[in-house]
Each structure stands twice: as C-alpha cells, then as structure tokens.
N, C-alpha and C positions, 0 to 999 in steps of 0.2 A: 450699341453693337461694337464690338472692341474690332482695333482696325488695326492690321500689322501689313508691314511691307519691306521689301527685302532691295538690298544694294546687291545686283549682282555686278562682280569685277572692282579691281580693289588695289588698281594702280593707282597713279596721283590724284587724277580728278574721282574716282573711285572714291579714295580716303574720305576727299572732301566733303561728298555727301554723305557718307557714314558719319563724320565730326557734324554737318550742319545737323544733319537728322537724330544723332544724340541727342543735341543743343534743343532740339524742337519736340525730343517726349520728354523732355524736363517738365516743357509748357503742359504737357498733355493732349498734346497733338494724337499722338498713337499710341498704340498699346502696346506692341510689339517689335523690333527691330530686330530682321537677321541678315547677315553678310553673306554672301554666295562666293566662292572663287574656286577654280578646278585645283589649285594647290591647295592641300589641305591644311599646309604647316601654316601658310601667311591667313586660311581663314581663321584660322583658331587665333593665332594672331592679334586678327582686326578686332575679333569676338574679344577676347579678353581687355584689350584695349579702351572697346568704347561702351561693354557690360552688354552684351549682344548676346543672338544664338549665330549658330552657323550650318555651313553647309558648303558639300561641292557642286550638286547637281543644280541648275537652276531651271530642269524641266523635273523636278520632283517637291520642289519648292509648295506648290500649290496643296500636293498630298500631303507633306509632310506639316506646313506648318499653315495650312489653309490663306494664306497671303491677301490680299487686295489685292496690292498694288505693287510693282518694282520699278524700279529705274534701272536703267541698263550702260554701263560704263566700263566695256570692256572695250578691246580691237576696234575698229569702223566693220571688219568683216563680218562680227560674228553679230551685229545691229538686226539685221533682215532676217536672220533665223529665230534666232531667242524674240526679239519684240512676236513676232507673226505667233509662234509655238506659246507663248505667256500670254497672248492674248487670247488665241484658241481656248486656253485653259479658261477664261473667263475673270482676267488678270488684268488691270487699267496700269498703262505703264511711259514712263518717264525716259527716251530714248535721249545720249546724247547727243550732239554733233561732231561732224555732222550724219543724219540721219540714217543714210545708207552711203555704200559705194559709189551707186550710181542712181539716176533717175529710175530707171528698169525697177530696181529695189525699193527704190523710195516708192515709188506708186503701188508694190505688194504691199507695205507695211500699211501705208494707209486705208488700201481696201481690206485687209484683215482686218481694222480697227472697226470698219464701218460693218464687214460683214458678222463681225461678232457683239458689235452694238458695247464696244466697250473706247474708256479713255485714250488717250494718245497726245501727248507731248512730248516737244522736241529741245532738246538743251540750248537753245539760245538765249543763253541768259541774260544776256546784258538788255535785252528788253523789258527783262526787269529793273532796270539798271531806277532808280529814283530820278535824276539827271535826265537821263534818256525819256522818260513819262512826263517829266515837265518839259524838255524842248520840244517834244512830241506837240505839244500844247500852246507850249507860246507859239508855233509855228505856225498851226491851225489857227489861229487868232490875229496871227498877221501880225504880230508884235517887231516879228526883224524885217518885214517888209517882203518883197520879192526875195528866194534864195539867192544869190551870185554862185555858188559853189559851196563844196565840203572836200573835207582836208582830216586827212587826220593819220596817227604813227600807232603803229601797236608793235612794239620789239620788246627783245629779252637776248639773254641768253643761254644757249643749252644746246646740248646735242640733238642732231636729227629725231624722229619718232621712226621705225623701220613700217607704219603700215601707212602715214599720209603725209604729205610734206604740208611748207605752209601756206601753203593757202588754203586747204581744207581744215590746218588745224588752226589760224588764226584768221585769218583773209576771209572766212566766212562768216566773219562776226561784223564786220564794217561793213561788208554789204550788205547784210544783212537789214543792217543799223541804219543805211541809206536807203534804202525801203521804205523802214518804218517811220524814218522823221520824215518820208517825203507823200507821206499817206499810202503806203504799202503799196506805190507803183513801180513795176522794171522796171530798169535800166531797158533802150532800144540796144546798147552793144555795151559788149566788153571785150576791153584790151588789157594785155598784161604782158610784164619782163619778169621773166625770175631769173633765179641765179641757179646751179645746181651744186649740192651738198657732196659729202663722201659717200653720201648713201645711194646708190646707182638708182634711177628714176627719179628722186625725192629732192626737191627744192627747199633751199631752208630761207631763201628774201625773195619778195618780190613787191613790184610795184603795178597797183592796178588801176587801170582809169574806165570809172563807168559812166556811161552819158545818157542822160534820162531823156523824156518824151518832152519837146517844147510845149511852156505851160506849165510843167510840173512846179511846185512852188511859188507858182508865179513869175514863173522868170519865162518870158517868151523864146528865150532862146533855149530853155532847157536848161537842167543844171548838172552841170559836169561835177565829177567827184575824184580824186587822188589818194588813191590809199598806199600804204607802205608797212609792208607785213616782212618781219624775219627774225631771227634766227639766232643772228649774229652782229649785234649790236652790243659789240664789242667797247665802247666809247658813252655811251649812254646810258647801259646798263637796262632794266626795267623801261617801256616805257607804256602809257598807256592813254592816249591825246586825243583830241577831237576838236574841229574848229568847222562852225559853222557860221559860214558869214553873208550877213543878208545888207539889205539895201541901206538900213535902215538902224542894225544892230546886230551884232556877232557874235555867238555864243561860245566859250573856251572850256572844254568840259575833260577835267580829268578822271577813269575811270575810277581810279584807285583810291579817289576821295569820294566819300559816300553823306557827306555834311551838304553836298551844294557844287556851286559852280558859279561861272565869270560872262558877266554881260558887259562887251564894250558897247556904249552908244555910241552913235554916227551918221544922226537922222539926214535923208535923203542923198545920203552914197558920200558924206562926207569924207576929205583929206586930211593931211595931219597937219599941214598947214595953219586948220580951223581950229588947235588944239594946242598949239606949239612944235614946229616942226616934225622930226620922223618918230616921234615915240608912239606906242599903242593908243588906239582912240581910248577914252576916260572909261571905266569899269564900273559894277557896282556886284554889289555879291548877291547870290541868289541862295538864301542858307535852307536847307531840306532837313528839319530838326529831325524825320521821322525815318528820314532814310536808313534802311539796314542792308547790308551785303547782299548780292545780284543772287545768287545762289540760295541765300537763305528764302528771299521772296520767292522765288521760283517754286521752290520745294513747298512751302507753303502755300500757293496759289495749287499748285498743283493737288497734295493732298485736302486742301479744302473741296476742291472738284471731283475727286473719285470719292470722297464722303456727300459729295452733294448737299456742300453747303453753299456754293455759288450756282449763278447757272449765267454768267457773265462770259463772254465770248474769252478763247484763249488768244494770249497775247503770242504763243507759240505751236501753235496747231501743228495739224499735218503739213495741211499744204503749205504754210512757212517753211516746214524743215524740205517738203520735195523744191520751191521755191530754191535754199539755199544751194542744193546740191546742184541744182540747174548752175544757179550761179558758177560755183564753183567747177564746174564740167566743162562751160564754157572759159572761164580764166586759164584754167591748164590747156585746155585746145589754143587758144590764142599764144600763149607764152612759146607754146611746140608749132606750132606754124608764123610766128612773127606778124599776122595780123590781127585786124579787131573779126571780132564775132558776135552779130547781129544776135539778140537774145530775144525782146519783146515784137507781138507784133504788133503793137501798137503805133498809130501810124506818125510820123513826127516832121 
C-alpha cells in the first residue's frame, strides 16, 4: 500500500522535516511527499527544492492527495486545530513542540487522537536522541549509582520567535529529557527566572530548577535538576550540554555529537584528590557507531508506526507532549510570580 504524507508549515524546523523526509524516500520509506504552507510562493518553493507536490490548504490535503500521515510544524497556535481537524479526517499525525498552547488544548488533541482511533506524536525529539536511549539505560542498571543531580546548558543565538519565548521553545526539551532519564517521573515543583526579550511577554533566557520526588534515581533526597535555556548567548555561541552526575559516575553528553558521549568514573562519590587534584574525574568514551540525527529517528520511528510496522510503545506519545506543556505552564507561572510551583502530586 503506497504511503504518502505531508509537512504542513515550512519555516525552519518545517524545512527540516521536509530535507530528513526527502533523505528517507530515497530509502523507500514512502511513496509520496507533499509540503503544505498558506503562502503559495514558498510552497512551490519547498516543492521544487526537495522534488515534492504541494499545496496550501492542509484541511484538503487528505482529498486531494489521499495522505496517511502529516507532521505539523507550523505557529504553536495553529497545533490544536489542524492536529484535531487531520485527525478527524482519518490522518496519523506528528505534532511539534510544544504540543499545544496550553494543557486545555493539549487534552483536546489527545482525546481527538483516541476518539478517532488514529496515531499521535509529539516533537520531542531528542528522546530520540542515541545518547539520551543509552543514558536512559545505564541509569536503569544502576551503572552511575544513585543520581546527585542534572545540569545541563542549551543556548544559541537568535532573535526572539513572536509566538513562544524560551522556555516553550527550548526549556521544554531538558525537562523533558529530565523525566525520561529519570523513568518518566515529575518533578514535585518548579521554579524559574527569566529574563525578558524586545518582544513584549516573550523571554528569550531563563534558568530553571526542577526537584523531583525523593527516591527518584535513587537518591533519597531526590534529585534536583538546573537548567539554563536562552537566547542570547552572545559568548558561547551554539551550545548544546548535559551533565548527569551520579554517585558513582557522570555522564557529559553533548547533543550535537551523535557518535557517543563521556563517562567520568568516580566510584563511591569520589574527590579529585583520588585522581590528582582539581581536574575532571578520568573519562572513557561511549562511541554509539549507529547513532543518526534526533530528527531523522523520530521521523522514522514515527512513520514505521502509522505503517504498522512496530507496535512498540512511543517514546513521544500524547501524554509526554500534555506532560511537557504542563511543564512548561508551570516554569512561566513561576518566572511571573517569583516563586516555586508545586507540579506533581506525588508525595515527597
């Protein structure tokens, strides 16, 4: 059964899936790829660009070019109408992040998904991250010991977005990420500072502290988490960091390299003392031969699912992406009121 599926919206991360999705009917993954945008000049555009069809409408998509499956990478606004209305149509579809506006929305989109008995994934990609699926693992296996804490920088530079500032648009990826290495449990609170941009409402840095349910990871007191999301990293440029440090051994995981990542040892909470004074405890490399770009797994995991070639739980469901938004709903209430905000009820 020949299987086509459509990128509606076709700004930056737009592009993106249009070029991985190219890259992936070379393999013969799908049969058909068409780009959707309400400008008609930049669809034609995309089309000629990556040897595509086109189109503006993405509620005629289904008639017109009989579809499976979309991914939806347009505004965060326009998330909750087109997913629900594509899915209506009988449409398995690929929502970025985050998911919706609000929770309100996030819980439509998912009960459309269920009410209509079709797919639904949520753009958090770096779940797919190769890095991320093996710390996931050594963690569960007790390898770094008890968690102590997570750390980690995600900056760039760039102008504000006019529809989410950053913690919806980057800030929702570390917590996200802090879930999943921590066996997909809440944080009990979050707290956060941002800064605010040119863009009136819209933050472009912030720094977020989430603190999880004692026990979590094995740490009895719980394990606190540091994140640092912006904008304007003006000095550093790109950055994309993660440090996970356990009792025992500490993982150093750069996104942007998709070969592997950095294991210091440090068995039983070792100093650096035990090592030669203040340098990093000793490392060894964790090389991931098979690792490929966050994005291209996704996409692929994803359309092997609406083909029903897996039937493997998703690493990005619904309730991950309503999860994020929570997140995220609570870091802005915190940031605009100056305190923490109680998230899970799980008791701690």
């Amino acid at each position: 059964m020949a299987f086509s599926i459509a990128v509606v919206g076709t700004g930056y991360w737009g592009r993106n899936h249009l070029r991985t999705l190219s890259a992936l009917n070379t393999e013969g993954l799908l049969d058909r790829l068409i780009v959707c945008d309400v400008d008609e000049a930049r669809a034609r555009e995309m089309a000629e660009e990556f040897g595509c069809d086109w189109h503006t409408d993405a509620l005629a998509l289904k008639e017109r070019f009989n579809i499976n499956a979309a991914t939806i990478a347009t505004p965060t606004p326009q998330h909750a109408p087109l997913a629900i209305a594509l899915m209506q149509q009988g449409v398995d579809v690929l929502v970025e992040k985050p998911l919706a506006m609000n929770e309100v929305e996030a819980e439509e989109i998912v009960a459309a998904a269920a009410a209509n008995e079709r797919l639904l994934m949520v753009g958090h990609l770096f779940r797919h991250h190769a890095s991320i699926r093996e710390a996931c693992e050594m963690i569960a296996r007790g390898e770094l010991g008890p968690i102590l804490h997570i750390e980690s920088d995600r900056l760039s530079v760039r102008a504000p977005r006019p529809d989410i500032g950053v913690i919806a648009a980057l800030g929702i990826h570390d917590m996200d990420i802090c879930c999943d290495l921590l066996g997909d449990t809440t944080p009990v609170s979050v707290t956060a500072t941002a800064l605010p941009s040119d863009e009136d409402g819209i933050e472009d840095h912030a720094v977020i502290h989430l603190r999880f349910p004692k026990g979590t990871g094995g740490n009895p007191r719980g394990v606190p988490c540091v994140l640092t999301v912006s904008w304007r990293s003006r000095i550093q440029g790109k950055v994309r960091d993660l440090r996970i440090i356990g009792r025992d051994a500490s993982l150093h995981i750069d996104y942007l390299d998709h070969g592997g990542f950095w294991v210091h040892r440090h068995p039983g909470n070792a100093h650096g003392q035990q090592w030669g004074g203040f340098d990093a405890a000793p490392r060894d490399r964790v090389e991931l031969p098979l690792g490929e770009p966050s994005l291209t797994a996704e996409l692929r995991r994803f359309i092997h699912a609406s083909k029903g070639f897996t039937d493997e739980p998703l690493l990005t469901s619904g309730a991950v992406g309503v999860a994020g938004v929570r997140l995220v709903e609570a870091a802005l209430a915190s940031a605009a009121s100056g305190s923490s905000v109680a998230f899970s009820q799980q008791a701690d």
